[in-house]
C-alpha positions in Angstrom: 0.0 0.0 0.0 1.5 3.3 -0.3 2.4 6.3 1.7 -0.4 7.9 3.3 -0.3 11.3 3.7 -2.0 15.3 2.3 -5.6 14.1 2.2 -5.1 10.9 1.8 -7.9 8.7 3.4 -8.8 5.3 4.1 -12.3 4.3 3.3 -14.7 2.4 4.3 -14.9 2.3 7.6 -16.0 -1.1 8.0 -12.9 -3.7 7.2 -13.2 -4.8 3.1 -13.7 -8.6 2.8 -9.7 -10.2 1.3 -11.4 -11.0 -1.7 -11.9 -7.2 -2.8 -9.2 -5.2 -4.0 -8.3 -2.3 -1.8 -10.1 1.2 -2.8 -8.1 4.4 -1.5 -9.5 7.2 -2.2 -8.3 11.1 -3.0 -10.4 13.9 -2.9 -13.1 11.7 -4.1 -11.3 9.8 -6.5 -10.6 6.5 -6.0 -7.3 4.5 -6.8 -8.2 0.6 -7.6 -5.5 -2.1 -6.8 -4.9 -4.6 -9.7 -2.3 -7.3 -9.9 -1.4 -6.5 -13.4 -2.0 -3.8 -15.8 -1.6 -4.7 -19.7 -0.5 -2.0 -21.7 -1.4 -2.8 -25.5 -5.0 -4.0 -27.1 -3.5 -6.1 -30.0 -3.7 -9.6 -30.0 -0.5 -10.2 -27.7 -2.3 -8.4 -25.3 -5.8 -9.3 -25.6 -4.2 -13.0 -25.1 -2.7 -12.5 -21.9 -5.4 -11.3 -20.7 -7.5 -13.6 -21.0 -4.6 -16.1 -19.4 -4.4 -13.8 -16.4 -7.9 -14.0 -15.6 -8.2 -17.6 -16.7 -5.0 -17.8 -13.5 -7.3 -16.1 -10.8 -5.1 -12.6 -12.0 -7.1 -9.2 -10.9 -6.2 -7.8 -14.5 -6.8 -4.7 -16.6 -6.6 -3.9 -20.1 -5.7 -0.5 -20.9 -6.0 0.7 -25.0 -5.6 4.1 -25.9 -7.2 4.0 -29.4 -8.9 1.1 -30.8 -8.4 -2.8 -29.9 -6.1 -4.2 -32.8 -5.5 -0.9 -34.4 -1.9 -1.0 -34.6 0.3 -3.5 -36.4 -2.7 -5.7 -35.9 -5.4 -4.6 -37.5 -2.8 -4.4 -41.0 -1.8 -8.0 -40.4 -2.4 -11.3 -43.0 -4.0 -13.0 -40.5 -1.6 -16.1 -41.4 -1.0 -18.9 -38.4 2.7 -20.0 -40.3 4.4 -23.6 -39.4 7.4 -22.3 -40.2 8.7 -23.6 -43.6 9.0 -20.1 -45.0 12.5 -19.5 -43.0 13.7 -22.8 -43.6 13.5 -22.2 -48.0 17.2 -22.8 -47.9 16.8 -26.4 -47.0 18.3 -26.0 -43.4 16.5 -25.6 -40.3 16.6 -22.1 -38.3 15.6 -20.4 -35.0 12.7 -18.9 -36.7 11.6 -22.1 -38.1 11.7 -23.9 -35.1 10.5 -21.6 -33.0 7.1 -21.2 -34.8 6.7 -25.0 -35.9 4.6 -26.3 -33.2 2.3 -22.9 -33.7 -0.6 -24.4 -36.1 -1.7 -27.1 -33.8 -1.9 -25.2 -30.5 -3.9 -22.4 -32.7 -5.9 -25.2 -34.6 -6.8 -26.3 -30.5 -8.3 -22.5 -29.8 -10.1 -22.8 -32.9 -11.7 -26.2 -31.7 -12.5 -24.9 -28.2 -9.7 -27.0 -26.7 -6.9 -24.9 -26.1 -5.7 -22.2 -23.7 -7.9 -19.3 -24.8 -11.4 -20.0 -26.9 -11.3 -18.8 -30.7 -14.2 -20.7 -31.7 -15.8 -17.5 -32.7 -13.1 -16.4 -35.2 -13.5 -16.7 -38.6 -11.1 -19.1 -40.7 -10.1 -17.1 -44.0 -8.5 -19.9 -45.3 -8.6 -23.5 -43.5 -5.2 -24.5 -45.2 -2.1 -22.8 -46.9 -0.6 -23.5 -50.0 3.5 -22.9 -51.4 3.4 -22.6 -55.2 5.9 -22.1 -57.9 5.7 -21.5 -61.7 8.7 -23.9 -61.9 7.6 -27.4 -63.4 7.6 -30.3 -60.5 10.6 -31.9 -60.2 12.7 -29.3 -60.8 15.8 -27.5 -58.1 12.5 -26.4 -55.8 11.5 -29.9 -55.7 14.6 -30.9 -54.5 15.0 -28.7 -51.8 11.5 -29.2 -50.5 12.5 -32.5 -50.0 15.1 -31.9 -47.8 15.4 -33.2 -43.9 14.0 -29.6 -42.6 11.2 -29.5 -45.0 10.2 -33.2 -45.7 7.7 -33.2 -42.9 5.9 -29.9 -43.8 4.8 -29.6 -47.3 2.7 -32.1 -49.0 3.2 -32.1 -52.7 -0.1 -32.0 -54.2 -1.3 -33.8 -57.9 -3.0 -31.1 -60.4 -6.4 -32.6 -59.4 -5.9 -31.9 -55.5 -4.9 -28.1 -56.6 -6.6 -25.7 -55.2 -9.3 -24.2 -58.1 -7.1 -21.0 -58.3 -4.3 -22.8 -60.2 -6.1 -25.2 -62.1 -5.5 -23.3 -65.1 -4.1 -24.2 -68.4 -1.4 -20.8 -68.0 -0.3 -23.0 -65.0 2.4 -25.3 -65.5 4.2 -25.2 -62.1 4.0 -27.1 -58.5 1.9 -27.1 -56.0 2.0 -27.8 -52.5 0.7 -28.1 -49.1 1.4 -25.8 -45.6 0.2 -26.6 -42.5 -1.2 -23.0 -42.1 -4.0 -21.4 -42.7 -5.2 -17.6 -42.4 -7.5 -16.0 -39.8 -9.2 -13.2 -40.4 -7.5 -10.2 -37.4 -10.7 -8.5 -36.9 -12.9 -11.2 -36.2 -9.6 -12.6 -33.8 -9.3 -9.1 -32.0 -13.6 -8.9 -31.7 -13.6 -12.9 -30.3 -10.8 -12.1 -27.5 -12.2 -9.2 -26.6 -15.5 -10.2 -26.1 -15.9 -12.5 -22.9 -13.4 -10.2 -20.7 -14.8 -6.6 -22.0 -15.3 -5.5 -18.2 -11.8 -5.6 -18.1 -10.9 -3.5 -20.8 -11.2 0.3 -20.8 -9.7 3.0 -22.8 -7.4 5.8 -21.5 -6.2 8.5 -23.6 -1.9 9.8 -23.8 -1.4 6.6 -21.4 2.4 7.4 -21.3 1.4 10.5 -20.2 -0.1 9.5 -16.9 2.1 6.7 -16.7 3.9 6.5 -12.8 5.7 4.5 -10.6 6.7 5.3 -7.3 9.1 2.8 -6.5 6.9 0.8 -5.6 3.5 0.5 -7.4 2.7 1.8 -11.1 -0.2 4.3 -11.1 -2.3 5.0 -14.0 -5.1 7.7 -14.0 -8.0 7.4 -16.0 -10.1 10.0 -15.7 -11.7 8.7 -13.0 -10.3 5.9 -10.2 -6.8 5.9 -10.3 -5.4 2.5 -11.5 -2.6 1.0 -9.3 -0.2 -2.4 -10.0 2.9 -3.9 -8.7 3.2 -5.4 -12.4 2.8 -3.9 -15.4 3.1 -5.4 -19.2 3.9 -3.6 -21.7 2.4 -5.0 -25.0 1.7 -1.6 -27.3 3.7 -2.5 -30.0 5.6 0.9 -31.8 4.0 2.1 -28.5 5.9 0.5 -25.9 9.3 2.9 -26.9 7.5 5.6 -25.3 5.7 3.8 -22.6 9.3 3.0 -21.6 10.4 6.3 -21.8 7.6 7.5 -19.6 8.9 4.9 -16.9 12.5 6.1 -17.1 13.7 2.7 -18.8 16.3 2.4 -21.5 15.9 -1.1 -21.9 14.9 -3.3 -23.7 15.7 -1.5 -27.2 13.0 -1.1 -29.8 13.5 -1.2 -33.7 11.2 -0.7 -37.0 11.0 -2.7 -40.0 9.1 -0.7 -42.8 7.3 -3.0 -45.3 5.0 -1.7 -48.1 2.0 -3.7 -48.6 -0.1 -3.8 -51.5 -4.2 -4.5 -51.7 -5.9 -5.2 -54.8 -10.1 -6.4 -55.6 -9.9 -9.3 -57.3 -13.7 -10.4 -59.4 -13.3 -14.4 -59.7 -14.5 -17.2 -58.2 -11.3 -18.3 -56.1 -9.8 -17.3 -53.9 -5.5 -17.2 -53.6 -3.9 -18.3 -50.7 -0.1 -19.0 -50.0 3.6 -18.4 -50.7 5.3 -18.1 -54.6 9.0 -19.5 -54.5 11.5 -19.7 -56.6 14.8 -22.1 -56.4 16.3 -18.5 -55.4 14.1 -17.6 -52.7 16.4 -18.5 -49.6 15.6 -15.4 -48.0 11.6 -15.9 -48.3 8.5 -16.2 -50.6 8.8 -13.2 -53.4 4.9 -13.6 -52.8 2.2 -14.1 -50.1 -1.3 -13.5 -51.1 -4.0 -14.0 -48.7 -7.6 -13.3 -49.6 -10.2 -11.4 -47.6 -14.3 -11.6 -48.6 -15.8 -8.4 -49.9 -18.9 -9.9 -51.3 -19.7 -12.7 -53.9 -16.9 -14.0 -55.9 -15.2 -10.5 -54.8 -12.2 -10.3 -52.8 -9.4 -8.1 -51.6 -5.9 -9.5 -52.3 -3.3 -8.3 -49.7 0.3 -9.0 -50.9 3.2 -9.2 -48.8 6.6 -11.3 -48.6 9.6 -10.1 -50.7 7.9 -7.8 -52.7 6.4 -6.0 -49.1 10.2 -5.5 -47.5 11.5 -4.5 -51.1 9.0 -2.1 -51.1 9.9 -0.2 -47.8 12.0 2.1 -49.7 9.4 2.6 -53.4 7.0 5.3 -54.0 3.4 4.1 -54.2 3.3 4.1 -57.9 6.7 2.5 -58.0 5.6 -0.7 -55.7 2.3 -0.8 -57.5 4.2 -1.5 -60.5 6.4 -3.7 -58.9 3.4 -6.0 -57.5 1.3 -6.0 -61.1 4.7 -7.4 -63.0 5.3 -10.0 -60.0 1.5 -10.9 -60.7 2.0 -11.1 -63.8 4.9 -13.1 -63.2 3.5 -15.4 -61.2 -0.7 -15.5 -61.4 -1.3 -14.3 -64.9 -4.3 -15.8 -65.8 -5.7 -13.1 -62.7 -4.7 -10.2 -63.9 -7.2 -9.3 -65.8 -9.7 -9.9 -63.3 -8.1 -7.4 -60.6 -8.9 -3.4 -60.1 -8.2 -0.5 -57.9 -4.9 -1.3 -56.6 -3.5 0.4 -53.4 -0.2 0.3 -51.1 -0.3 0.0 -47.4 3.0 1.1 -45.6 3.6 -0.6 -42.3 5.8 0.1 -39.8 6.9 -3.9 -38.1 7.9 -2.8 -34.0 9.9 -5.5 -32.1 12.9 -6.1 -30.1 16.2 -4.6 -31.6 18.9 -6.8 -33.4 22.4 -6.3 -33.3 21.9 -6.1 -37.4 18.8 -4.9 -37.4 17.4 -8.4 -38.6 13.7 -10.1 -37.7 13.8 -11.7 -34.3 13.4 -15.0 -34.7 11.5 -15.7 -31.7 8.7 -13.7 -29.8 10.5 -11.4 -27.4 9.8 -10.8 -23.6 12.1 -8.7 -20.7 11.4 -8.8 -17.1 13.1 -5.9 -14.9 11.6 -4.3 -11.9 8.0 -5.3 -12.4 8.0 -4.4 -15.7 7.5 -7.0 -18.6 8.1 -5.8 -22.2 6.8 -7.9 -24.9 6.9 -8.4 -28.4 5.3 -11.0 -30.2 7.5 -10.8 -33.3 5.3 -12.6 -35.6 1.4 -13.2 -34.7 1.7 -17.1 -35.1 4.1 -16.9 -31.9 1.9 -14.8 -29.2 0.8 -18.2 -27.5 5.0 -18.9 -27.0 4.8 -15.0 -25.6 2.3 -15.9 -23.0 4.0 -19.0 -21.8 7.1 -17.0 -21.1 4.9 -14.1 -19.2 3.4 -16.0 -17.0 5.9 -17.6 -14.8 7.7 -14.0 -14.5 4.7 -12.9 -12.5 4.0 -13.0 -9.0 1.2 -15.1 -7.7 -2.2 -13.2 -8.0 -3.0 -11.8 -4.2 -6.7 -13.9 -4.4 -6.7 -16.2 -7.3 -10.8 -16.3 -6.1 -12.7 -14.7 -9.1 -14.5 -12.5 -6.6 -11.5 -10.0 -6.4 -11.1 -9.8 -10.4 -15.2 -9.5 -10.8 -15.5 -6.6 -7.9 -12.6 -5.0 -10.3 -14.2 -5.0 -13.3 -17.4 -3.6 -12.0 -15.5 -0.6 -10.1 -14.8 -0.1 -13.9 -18.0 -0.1 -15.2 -18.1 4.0 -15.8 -14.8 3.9 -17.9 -14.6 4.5 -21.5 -14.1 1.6 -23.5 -12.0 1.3 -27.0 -13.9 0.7 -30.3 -12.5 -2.6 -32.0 -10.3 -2.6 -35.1 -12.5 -3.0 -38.4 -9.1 -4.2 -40.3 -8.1 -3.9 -43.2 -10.9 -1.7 -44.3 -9.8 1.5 -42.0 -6.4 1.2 -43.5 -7.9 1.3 -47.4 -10.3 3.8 -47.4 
């Protein structure tokens, strides 16, 4: 508890029962104990929330724009297994790291895992790898190595998905297992059971405090007060640290330039194009987002994405409609209206400046830092959290429910619409 002093005064008179958390109160306006603020409503911290309340945690959620709104609400929506960082034939960190993703995802999506996604809708229930080489070519060969054997499934032209059964396409196709979720439907179904918990606060850093002891965030109303804080904003959390005093841990940016485009046909595209050259990643993902019947909105990333960080619009737009054409020709005629979409990637600084290849989490003086590096990894984030926290003070749901209704008053953040506020 901290210092009492000024007009500080202790209230009510009557002893609270020890499965309320303690209200002190300043000229009127109460401060409310938690035993962890979350910082951040993207999907990293939307997740560990709903783990800390699942552990008997007193937990708030604390967004100061709009749940998944950041790096988010821009994202594919793809669950990967991996075999994208391994296109050299060898196994890495990244690769590893991610492998066991898809099946502890697949078990939210089934009701059976840690948190419940049965809600979310599946874009795209499986993942292809494609190339406009012929099969048994150099990319057959290294698809077949040790670090890949396991993890594609090379797939006969009658087993294709429809979008490549097409006389124009003469190369190979095969299996991922991944598949694509769709971000704003994830960021809507996490949110939803634990809203009470989740309130929105406006120039957070600003009010940000810590006292040596607890971390105090005011609201506008009660005064919100932690021994633990996470920090899961994103770009956001270099100046939440900065408002705490903390140099550490480092934060870098990794531009990529995105490019959206309507596609009119009946199928939809989903998956990676390689080449025998493409040891440093697909030159292509497409993922495919509904916009009505037999209309969809192409979002195109991998190589052509980080190449792009450093092309005008018009220059990347160019770029994308020759890969396209490179690639998926028989679509080109059927897509319109093409945009860009320039992201800015936050995580955990590199010595080179190179993608982390595992989600990233730092502990020091009751603050955790977090970032999830790629949104296939935030369940490995929230296993690493949660033993760096101390034990709730009343695991009893009693404390965490009388929380959330002393919240009831609070703003609360709009959720992320996706895609569609970015391309308007």
């Amino acid at each position: 508890m901290p210092r009492l002093g000024g007009s500080w005064t202790i209230g009510p008179a009557n002893p609270r029962p020890p499965s309320e958390p303690s209200v002190l109160r300043v000229n009127r306006n109460p401060v409310l104990e938690a035993d962890v603020l979350i910082l951040g409503g993207g999907i990293a911290g939307l997740w560990l929330l709903q783990r800390l309340l699942h552990a008997g945690y007193a937990a708030v959620l604390v967004e100061q724009d709009r749940l998944g709104g950041g790096q988010t609400g821009a994202a594919q929506g793809i669950i990967h297994g991996g075999v994208k960082y391994a296109l050299d034939g060898q196994p890495t960190d990244a690769s590893e790291a991610i492998a066991d993703m898809p099946r502890r995802w697949r078990a939210c999506l089934e009701g059976q895992g840690e948190v419940d996604l049965r809600r979310v809708q599946v874009l795209a229930d499986g993942f292809h790898l494609w190339s406009v080489e012929r099969p048994g070519g150099a990319l057959g060969q290294l698809l077949g190595s040790p670090a890949l054997r396991d993890r594609v499934t090379p797939l006969r032209c009658e087993d294709q998905p429809p979008c490549f059964r097409h006389e124009a396409f003469q190369g190979s196709v095969y299996r991922l297992d991944e598949f694509v979720l769709d971000p704003a439907s994830l960021v809507a179904t996490l949110a939803a059971p634990h809203a009470p918990h989740i309130i929105r606060v406006s120039n957070v850093a600003g009010g940000l405090r810590h006292d040596g002891g607890d971390f105090r965030l005011p609201t506008g109303g009660p005064t919100l007060q932690a021994r633990q804080i996470i920090l899961a904003a994103g770009a956001g959390n270099a100046e939440l640290l900065a408002a705490l005093g903390r140099t550490e841990p480092d934060m870098q940016r990794r531009p990529l330039q995105q490019v959206a485009v309507e596609l009119r046909h009946p199928h939809a595209v989903n998956g990676h194009c390689v080449t025998a050259s493409s040891i440093h990643g697909p030159v292509l993902t497409v993922t495919s987002h509904p916009l009505g019947q037999d209309h969809w909105l192409l979002y195109l990333g991998g190589q052509l994405a980080e190449a792009g960080s450093v092309r005008s619009s018009g220059v990347q737009i160019e770029a994308a409609q020759a890969l396209v054409a490179e690639v998926l020709p028989w679509l080109l005629p059927h897509l319109t209206a093409w945009r860009s979409l320039r992201i800015d990637r936050a995580e955990a600084a590199a010595a080179d400046a190179s993608r982390p290849a595992k989600a990233f989490v730092h502990a020091e003086a009751g603050v955790i830092t977090v970032w999830p590096t790629k949104l296939a990894l935030v369940p490995d984030l929230a296993d690493q959290v949660l033993p760096l926290l101390s034990p709730p003070q009343d695991p009893d749901r009693r404390r965490s429910d009388t929380l959330a209704a002393q919240l009831s008053d609070l703003p609360r953040p709009q959720t992320t619409r996706g895609l569609a506020e970015y391309l308007q």
